[in-house]
C-alpha positions as CSV (number, residue, x, y, z in Angstrom):
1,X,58.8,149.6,107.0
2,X,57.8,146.1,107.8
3,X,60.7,144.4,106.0
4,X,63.1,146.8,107.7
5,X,62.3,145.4,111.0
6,X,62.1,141.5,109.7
7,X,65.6,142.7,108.6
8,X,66.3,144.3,111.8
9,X,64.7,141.1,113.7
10,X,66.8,138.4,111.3
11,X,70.3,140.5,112.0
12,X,69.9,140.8,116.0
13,X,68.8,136.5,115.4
14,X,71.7,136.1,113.6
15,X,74.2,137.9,116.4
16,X,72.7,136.6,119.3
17,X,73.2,133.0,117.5
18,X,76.7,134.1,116.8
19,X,77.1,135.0,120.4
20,X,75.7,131.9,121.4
21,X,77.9,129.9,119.7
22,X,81.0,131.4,120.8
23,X,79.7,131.5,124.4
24,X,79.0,127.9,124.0
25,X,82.5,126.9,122.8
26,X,84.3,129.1,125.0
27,X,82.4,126.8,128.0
28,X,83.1,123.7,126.3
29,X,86.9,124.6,126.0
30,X,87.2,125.7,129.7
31,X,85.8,122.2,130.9
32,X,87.6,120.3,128.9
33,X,91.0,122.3,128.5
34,X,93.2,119.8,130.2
35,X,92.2,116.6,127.8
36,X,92.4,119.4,125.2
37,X,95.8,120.2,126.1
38,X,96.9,116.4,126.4
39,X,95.6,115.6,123.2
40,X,98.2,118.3,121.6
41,X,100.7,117.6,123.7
42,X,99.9,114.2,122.3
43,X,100.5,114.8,118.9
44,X,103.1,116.7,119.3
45,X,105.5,114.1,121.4
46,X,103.8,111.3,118.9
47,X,105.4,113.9,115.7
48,X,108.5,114.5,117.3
49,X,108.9,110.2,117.6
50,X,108.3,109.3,114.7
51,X,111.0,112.6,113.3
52,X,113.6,111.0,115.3
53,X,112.9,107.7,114.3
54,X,113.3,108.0,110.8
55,X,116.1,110.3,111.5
56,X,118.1,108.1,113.8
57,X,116.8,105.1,112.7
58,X,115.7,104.8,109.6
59,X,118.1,107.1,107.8
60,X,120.9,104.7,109.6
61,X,119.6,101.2,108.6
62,X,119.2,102.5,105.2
63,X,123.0,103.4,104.6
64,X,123.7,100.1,106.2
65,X,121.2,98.6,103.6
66,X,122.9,100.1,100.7
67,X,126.6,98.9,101.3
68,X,125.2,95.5,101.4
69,X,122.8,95.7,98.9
70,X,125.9,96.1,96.3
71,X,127.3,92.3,96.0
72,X,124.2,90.4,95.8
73,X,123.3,93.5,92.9
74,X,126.9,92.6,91.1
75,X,125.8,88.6,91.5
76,X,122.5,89.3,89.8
77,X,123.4,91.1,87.1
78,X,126.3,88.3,86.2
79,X,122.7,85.7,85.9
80,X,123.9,82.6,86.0
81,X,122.2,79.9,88.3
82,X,125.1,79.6,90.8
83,X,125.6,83.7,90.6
84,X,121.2,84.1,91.4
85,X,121.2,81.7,94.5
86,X,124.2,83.6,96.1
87,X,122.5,87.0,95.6
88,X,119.2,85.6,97.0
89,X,121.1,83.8,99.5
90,X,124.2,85.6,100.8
91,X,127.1,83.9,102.4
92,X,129.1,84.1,105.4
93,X,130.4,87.3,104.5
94,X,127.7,89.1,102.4
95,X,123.9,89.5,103.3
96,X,121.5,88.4,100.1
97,X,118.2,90.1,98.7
98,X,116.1,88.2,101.4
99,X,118.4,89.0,104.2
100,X,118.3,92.3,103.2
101,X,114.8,92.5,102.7
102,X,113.9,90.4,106.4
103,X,116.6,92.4,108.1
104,X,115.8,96.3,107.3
105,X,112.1,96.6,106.7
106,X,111.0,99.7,106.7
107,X,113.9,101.1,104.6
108,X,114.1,102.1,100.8
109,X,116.6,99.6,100.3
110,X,114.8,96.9,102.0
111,X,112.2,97.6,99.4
112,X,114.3,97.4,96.5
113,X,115.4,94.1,97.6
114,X,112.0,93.2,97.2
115,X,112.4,93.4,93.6
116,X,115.6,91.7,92.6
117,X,114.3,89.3,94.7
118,X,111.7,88.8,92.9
119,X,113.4,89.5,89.7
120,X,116.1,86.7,90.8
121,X,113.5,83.6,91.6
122,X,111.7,84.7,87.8
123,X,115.5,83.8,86.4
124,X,115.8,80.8,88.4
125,X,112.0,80.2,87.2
126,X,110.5,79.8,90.3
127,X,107.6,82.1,89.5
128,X,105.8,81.3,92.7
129,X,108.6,82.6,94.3
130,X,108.7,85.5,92.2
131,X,105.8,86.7,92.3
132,X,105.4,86.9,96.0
133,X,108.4,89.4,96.4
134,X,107.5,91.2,93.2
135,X,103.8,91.9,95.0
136,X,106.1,93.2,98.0
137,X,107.7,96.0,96.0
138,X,106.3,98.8,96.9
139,X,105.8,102.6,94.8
140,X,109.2,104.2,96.1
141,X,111.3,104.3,93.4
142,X,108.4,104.8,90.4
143,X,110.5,103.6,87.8
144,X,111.1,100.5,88.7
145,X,107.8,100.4,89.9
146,X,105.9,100.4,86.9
147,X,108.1,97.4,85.8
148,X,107.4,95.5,88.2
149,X,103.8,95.7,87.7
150,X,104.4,94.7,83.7
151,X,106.2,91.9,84.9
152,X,103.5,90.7,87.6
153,X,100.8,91.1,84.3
154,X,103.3,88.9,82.3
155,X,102.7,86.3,85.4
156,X,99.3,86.5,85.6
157,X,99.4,86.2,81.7
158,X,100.9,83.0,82.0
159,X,98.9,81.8,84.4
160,X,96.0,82.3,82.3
161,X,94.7,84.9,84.2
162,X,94.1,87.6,81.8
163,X,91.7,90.1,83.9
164,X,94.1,90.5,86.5
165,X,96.9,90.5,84.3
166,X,95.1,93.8,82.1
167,X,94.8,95.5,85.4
168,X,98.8,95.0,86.4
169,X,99.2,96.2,82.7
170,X,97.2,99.1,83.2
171,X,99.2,100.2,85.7
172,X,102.3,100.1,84.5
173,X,101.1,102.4,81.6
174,X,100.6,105.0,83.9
175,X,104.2,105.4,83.6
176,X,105.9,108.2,81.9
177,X,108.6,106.1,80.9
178,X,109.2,105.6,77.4
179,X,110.3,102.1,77.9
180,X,107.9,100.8,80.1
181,X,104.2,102.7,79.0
182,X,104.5,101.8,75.4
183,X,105.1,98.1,76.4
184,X,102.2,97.7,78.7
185,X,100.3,99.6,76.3
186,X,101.2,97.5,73.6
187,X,100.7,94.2,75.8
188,X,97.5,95.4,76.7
189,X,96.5,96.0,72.7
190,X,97.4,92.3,72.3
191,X,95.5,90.8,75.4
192,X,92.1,93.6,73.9
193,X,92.8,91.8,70.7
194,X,92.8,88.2,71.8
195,X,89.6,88.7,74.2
196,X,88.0,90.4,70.5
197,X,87.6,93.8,72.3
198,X,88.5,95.5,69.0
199,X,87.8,99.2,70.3
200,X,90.1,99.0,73.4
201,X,92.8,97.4,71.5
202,X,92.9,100.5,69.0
203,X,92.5,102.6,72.0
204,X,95.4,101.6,73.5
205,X,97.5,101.2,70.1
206,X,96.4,105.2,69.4
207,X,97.6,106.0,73.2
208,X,101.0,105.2,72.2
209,X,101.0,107.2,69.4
210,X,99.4,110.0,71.2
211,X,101.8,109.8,74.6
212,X,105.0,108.1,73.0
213,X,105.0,108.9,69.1
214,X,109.0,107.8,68.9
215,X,108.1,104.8,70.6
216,X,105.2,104.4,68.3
217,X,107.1,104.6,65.3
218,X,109.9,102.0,66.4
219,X,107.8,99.5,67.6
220,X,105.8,99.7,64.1
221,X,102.0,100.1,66.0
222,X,100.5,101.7,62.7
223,X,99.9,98.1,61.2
224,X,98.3,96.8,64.8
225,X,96.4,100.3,64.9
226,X,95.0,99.8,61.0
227,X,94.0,96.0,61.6
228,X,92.0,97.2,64.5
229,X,90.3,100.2,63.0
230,X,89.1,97.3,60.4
231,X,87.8,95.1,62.9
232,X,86.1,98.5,64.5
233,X,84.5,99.6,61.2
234,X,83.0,96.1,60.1
């Protein structure tokens, strides 16, 4: 009998707290409906901006992007010296990568300008250069992406900066790309190896094998994997 009522007592607790809550919110609301209503409105007119920006905008100075990103793309892939400056560059009647880049921020293509950019001043070897834009490229297109952070390791590599160049590694083996994962991987094996960190070498040399087994086999890991499980077993 006496639990019934503690029951009893607890539940009509619990309801009148329930009660007071709502009463309490329902107050709150009414004194402070008109900011409340602001605020969404707010939003609302803030969302619908930033819609009809990229839509009007954005969308626009992207397709103007693209038609001009398509010389200085034809001078880069021809690769000679004269051929690089000119895609970097522009001329009187073509915009370059830096143009392109400067001139339509915010756009994919601005981006990807970023990245022949960069890819252009590591040709011309101006690695400075290079590896500012490089740094600029940012995950759109993930591809590319993951190259360009093997690339900004192989800088860092060169630099003799091998910590940050493992972490630029590392992230480019995130890829699912058969081309690009297997290299970083491998790269990353090779820097393990150098710094005697036996066990992350072979961990990274079975990660091909385990992710990219056709990859594994062409690029001949088996010896690198077998010289590390020696150095891990003595």
């Amino acid at each position: 009998m006496a639990n019934n009522e503690k029951l009893g007592s607890k539940k009509v607790n619990q309801e009148a707290e329930k009660e007071n809550f709502v009463t309490k919110t329902l107050a709150f609301f009414n004194k402070y409906q008109n900011i409340i209503y602001g605020v969404i409105i707010g939003l609302l007119v803030i969302a619908c901006a930033v819609i009809a920006f990229n839509r009007f905008y954005i969308q626009k100075k992207n397709a103007e992007a693209s038609a001009q990103i398509v010389r200085p793309i034809s001078l880069f892939i021809l690769g000679d010296t004269t051929s690089l400056n000119l895609a970097l560059e522009g001329d009187d009647e073509n915009d370059g990568f830096l143009t392109i880049a400067d001139g339509y921020k915010l756009t994919r293509t601005a981006n990807t300008a970023n990245f022949y950019a960069g890819l252009s001043y590591l040709k011309l070897g101006q690695k400075d250069n290079a590896m500012d834009y490089l740094k600029k490229f940012k995950k759109k297109e993930d591809v590319l992406w993951y190259g360009c952070q093997m690339t900004i390791g192989d800088l860092y590599d060169e630099q003799g900066d091998e910590a940050t160049a493992i972490k630029y590694y590392q992230k480019a083996a995130k890829s699912k790309d058969p081309l690009y994962a297997p290299t970083a991987l491998f790269k990353l094996g090779q820097m393990y190896e150098r710094k005697e960190k036996w066990n992350d070498a072979l961990n990274a040399y079975k990660e091909i094998e385990n992710r990219f087994y056709n990859e594994y086999n062409k690029m001949s890991i088996a010896q690198y994997v077998e010289r590390a499980q020696a150095k891990v077993s003595k």
